[in-house]
Each structure stands twice: as C-alpha cells, then as structure tokens.
SELUMTOR-744559 format. One record per atom (N, C-alpha, C, O): residue number from 1; atom name; x, y, z. Coordinates in pm, whole numbers, plus 50000, padded with zeros to 5 digits. Example, Ala and Ser with C-alpha at 12.3 -4.5 7.8 and 13.67 -1.06 7.14 Angstrom:
   resi   name       u       v       w
      1      N   51319   49431   50780
      1     CA   51230   49550   50780
      1      C   51320   49670   50780
      1      O   51424   49668   50846
      2      N   51285   49775   50708
      2     CA   51367   49894   50714
      2      C   51290   50003   50787
      2      O   51341   50114   50804
***
This chain:
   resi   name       u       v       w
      1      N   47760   57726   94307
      1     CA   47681   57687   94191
      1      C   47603   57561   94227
      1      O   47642   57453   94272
      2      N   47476   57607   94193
      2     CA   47398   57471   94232
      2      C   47379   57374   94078
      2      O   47363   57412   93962
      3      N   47388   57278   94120
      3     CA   47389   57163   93971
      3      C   47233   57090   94003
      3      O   47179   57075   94113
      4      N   47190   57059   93891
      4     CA   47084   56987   93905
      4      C   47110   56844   93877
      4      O   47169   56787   93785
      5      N   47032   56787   94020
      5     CA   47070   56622   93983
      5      C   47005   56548   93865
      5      O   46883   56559   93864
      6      N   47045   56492   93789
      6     CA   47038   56363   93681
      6      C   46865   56347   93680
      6      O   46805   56375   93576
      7      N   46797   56304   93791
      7     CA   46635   56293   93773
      7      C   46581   56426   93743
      7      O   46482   56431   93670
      8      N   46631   56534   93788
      8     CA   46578   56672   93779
      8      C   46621   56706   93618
      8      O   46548   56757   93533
      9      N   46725   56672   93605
      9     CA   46716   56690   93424
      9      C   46627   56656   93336
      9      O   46559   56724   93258
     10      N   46638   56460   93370
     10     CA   46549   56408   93273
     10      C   46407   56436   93311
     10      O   46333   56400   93220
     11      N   46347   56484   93404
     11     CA   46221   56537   93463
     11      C   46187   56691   93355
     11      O   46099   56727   93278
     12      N   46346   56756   93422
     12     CA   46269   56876   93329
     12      C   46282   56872   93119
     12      O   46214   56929   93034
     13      N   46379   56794   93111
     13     CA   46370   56768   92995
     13      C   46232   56726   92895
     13      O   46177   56783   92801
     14      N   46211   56612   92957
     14     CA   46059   56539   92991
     14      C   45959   56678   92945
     14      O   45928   56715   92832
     15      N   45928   56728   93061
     15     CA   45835   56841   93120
     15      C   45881   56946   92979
     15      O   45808   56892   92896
     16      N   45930   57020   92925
     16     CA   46018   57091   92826
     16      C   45946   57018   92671
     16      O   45873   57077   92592
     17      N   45984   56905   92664
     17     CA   45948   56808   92549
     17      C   45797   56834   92512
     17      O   45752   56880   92408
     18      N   45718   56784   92651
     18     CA   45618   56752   92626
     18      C   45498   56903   92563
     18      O   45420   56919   92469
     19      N   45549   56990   92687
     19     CA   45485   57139   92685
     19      C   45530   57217   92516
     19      O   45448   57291   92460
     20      N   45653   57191   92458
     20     CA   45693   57215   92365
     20      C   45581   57198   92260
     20      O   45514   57285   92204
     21      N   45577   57040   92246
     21     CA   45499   56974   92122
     21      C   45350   57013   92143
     21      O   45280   57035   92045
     22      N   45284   57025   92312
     22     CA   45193   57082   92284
     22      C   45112   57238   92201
     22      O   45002   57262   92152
     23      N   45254   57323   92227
     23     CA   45183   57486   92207
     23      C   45283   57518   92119
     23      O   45236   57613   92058
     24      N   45402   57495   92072
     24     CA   45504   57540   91975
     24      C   45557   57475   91848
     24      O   45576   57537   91743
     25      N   45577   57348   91864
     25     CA   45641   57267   91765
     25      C   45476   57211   91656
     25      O   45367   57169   91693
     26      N   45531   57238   91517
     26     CA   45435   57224   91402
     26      C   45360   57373   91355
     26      O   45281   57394   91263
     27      N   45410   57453   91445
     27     CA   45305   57588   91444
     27      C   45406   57683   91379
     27      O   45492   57696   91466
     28      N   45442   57757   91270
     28     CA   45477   57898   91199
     28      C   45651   57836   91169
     28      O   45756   57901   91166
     29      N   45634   57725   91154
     29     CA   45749   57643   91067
     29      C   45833   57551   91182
     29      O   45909   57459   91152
     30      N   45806   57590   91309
     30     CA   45869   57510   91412
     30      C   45900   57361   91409
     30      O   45806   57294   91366
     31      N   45982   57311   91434
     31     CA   46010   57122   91373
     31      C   46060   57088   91521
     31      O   46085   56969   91544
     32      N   46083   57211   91653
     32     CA   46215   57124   91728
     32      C   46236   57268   91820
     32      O   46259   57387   91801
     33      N   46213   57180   91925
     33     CA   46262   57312   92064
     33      C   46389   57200   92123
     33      O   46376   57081   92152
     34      N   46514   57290   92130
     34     CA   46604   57199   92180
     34      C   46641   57258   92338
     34      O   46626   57376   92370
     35      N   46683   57173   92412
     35     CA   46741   57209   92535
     35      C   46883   57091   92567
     35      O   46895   56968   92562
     36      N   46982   57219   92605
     36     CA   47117   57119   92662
     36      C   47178   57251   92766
     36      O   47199   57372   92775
     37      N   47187   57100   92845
     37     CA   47242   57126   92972
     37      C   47406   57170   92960
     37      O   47481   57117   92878
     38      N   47451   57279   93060
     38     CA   47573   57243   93052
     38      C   47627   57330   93178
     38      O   47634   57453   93181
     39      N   47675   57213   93309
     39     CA   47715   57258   93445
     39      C   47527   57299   93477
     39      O   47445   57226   93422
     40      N   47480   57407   93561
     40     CA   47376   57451   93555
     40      C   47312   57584   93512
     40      O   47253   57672   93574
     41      N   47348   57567   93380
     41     CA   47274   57589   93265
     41      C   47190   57533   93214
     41      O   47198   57412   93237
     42      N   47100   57563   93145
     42     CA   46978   57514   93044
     42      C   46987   57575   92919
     42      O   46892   57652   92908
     43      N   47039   57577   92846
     43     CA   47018   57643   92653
     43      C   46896   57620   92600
     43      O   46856   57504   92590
     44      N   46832   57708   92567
     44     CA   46722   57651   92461
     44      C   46769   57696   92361
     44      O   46861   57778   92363
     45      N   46705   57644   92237
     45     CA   46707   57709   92120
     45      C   46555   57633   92011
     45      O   46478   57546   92054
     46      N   46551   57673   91922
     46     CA   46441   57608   91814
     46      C   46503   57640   91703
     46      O   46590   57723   91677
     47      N   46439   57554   91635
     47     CA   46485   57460   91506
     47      C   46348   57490   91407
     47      O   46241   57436   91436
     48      N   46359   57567   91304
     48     CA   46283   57636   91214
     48      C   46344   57589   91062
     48      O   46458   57598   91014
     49      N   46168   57512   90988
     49     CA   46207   57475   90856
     49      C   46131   57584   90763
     49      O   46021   57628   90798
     50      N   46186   57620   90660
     50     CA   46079   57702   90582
     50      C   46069   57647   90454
     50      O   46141   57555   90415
     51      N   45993   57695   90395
     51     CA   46025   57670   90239
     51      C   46146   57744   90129
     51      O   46147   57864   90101
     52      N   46207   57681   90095
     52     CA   46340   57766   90043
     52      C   46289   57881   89910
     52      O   46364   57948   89839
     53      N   46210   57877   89908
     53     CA   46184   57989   89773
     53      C   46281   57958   89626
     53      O   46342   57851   89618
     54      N   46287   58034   89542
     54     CA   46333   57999   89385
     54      C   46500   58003   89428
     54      O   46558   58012   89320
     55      N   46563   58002   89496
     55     CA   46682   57975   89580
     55      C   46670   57848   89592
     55      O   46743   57775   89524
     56      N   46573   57794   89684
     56     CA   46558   57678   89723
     56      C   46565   57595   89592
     56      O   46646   57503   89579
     57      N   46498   57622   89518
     57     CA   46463   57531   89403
     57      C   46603   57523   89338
     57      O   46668   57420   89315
     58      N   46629   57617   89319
     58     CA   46787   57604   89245
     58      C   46878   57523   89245
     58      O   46944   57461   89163
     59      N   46866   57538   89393
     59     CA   46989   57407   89460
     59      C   46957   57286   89498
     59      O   47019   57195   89555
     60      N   46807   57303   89441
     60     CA   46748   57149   89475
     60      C   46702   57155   89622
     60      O   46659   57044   89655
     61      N   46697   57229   89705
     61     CA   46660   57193   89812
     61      C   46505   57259   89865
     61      O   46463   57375   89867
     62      N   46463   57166   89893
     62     CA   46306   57200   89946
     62      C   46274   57268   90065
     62      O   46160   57314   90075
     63      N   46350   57283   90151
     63     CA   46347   57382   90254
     63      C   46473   57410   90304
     63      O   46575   57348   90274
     64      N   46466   57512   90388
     64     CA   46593   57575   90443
     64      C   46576   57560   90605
     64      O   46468   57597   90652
     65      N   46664   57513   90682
     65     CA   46591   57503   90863
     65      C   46709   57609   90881
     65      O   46783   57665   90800
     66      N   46696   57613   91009
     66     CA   46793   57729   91063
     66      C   46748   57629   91232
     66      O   46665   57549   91273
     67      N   46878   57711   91281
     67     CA   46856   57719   91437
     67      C   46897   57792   91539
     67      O   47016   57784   91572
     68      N   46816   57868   91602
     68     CA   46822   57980   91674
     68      C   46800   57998   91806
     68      O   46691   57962   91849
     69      N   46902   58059   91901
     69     CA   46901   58042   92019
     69      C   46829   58098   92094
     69      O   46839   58218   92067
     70      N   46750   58082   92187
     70     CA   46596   58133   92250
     70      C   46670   58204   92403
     70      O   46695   58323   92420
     71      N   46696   58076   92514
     71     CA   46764   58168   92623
     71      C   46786   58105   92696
     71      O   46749   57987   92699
     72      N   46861   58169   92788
     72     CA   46989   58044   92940
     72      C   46899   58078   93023
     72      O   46854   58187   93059
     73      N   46871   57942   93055
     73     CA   46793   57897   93217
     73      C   46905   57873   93322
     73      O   46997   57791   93317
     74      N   46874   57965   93417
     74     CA   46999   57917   93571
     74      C   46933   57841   93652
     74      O   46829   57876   93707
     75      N   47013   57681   93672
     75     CA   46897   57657   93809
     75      C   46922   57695   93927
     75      O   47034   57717   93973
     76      N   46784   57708   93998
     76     CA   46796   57755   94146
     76      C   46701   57660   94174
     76      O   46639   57708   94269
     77      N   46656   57559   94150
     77     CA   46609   57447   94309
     77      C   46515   57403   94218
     77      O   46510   57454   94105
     78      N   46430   57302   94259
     78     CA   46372   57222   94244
     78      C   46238   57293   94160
     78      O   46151   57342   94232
     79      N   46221   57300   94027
     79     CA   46089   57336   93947
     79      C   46122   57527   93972
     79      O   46022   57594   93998
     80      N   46239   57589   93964
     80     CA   46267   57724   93956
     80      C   46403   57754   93884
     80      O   46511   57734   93939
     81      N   46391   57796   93776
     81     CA   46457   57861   93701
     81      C   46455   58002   93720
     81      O   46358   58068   93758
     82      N   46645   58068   93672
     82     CA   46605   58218   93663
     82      C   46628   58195   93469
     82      O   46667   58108   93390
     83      N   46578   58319   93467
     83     CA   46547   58291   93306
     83      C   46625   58430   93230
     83      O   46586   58543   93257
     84      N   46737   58407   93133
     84     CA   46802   58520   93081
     84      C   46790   58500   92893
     84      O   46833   58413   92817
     85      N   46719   58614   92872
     85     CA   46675   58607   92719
     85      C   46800   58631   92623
     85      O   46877   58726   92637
     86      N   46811   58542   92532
     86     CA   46930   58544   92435
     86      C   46935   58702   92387
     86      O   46821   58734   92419
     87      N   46985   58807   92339
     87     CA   47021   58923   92271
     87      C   47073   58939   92149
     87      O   47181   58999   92143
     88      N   47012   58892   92028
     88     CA   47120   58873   91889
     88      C   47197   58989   91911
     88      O   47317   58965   91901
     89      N   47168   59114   91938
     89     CA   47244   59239   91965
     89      C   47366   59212   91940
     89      O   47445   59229   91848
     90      N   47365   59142   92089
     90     CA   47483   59170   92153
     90      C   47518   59044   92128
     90      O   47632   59015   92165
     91      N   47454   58959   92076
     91     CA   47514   58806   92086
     91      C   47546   58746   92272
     91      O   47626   58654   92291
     92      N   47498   58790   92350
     92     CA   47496   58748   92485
     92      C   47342   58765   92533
     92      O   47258   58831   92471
     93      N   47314   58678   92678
     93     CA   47205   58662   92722
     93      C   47205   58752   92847
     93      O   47302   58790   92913
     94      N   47068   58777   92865
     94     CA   47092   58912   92941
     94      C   46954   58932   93019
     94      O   46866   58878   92952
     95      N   46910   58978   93115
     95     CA   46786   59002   93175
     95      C   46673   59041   93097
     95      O   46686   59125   93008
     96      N   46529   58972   93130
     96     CA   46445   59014   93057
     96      C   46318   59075   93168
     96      O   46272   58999   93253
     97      N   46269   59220   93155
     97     CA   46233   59249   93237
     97      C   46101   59229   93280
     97      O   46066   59262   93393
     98      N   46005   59166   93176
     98     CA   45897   59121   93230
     98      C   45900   58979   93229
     98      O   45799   58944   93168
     99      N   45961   58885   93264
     99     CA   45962   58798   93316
     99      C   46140   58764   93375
     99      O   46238   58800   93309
    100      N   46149   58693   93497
    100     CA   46284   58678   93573
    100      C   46266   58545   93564
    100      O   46292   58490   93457
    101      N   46217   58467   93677
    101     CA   46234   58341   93735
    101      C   46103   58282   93736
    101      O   46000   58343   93765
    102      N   46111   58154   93702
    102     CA   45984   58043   93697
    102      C   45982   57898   93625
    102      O   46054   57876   93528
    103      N   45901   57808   93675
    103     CA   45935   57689   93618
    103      C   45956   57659   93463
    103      O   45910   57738   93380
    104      N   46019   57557   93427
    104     CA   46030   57529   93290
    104      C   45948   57587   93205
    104      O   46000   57663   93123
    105      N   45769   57563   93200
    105     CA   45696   57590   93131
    105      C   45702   57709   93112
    105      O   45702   57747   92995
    106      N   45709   57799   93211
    106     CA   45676   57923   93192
    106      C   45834   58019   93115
    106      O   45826   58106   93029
    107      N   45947   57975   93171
    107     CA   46047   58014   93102
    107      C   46036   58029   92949
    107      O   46048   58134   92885
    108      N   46000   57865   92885
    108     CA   45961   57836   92742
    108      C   45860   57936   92680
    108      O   45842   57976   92565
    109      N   45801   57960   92800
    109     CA   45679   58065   92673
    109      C   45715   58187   92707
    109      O   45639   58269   92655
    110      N   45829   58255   92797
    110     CA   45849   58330   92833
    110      C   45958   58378   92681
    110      O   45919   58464   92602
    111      N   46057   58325   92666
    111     CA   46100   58278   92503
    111      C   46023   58314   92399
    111      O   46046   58410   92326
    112      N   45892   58207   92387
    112     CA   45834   58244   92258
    112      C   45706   58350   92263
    112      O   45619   58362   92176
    113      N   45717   58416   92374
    113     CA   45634   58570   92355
    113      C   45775   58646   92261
    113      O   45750   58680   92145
    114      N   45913   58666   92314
    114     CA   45978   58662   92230
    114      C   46026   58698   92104
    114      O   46056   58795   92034
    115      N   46016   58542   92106
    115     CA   46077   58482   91958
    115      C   45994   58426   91922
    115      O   46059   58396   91822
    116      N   45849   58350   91895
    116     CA   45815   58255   91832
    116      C   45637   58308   91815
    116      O   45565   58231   91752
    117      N   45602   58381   91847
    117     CA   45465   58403   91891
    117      C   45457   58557   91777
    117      O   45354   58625   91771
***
C-alpha cells in the first residue's frame, strides 16, 4: 500500500478545494465538496442545501442539507489516482467504466458527471 506523504495531501487537498469552488460549489444547491483521507484513500462526498418545502416551514427550518458520498480515490503516485464510483445500490464503491485513473481534477468531475451535473 502506497500512502501519500503529508505535502501530497495538503497539495491535493488544496488542488480539490480550489477546482471544487470553481465548477461545483454554489451551483444546483451545492454548499461543500468534502474530501478525507484515510490510510490511502481519498473519500469524497458533497454537501447539498435545499429549500425545505411546507415541511420545512413546519419545523421552522429553512432548508434541509444532506450529505452524500461521491467516490474512493486510491493513490498510486504522485498527481494519479485510481478512481472507484460510490454505488447507493449496493452501498459499496466499485469500478466506473468510463473513467478509471487520473488526477484529482479529473476524478472530481469524473463524480459529478455522476452525481452532480
């Protein structure tokens, strides 16, 4: 198992953040693309506010967010991810066949062709 070192996190974290807020976050209720590491893994997920409807109002609350898991990044080296799309199905992550492996950016939109687009 390859681990990614500490600069390569906060690099791709960084890189993740930034590409996020440009093309996803503020757009079709989006508030929040999250990523956490864990061993070498990458989780994404996004963070969706809506308007709560006459529900909403009821309980007093003005919107409803949710948060939903997008897909596990494996690292393999320096700016290469393999990329496995979440499955509500099955509740497990699993190969996606038009896209495999590629840097951060492209993983992320690889996701919100998806889920978010």
């Amino acid at each position: 198992m390859l681990l990614p070192p500490p600069k390569v996190q906060e690099g791709t974290l960084s890189r993740l953040r930034t590409h996020a807020k440009k093309k996803y976050v503020g757009k079709k209720g989006i508030k929040e693309i999250r990523a956490n590491f864990k061993a070498n893994h990458l989780f994404l997920q996004v963070v969706k506010e809506e308007k709560g409807g006459f529900i909403g109002r009821m309980f007093r609350m003005d919107t409803i967010r949710g948060v939903g898991r997008l897909a596990r990044l494996e690292y393999l080296g320096p700016n290469k991810w393999k990329f496995l799309i979440y499955k509500s199905d099955t509740n497990k992550y699993g190969p996606y066949f038009e896209f495999q492996e590629g840097n951060i950016e492209d993983c992320l939109d690889a996701a919100a062709r998806v889920y978010l687009v």
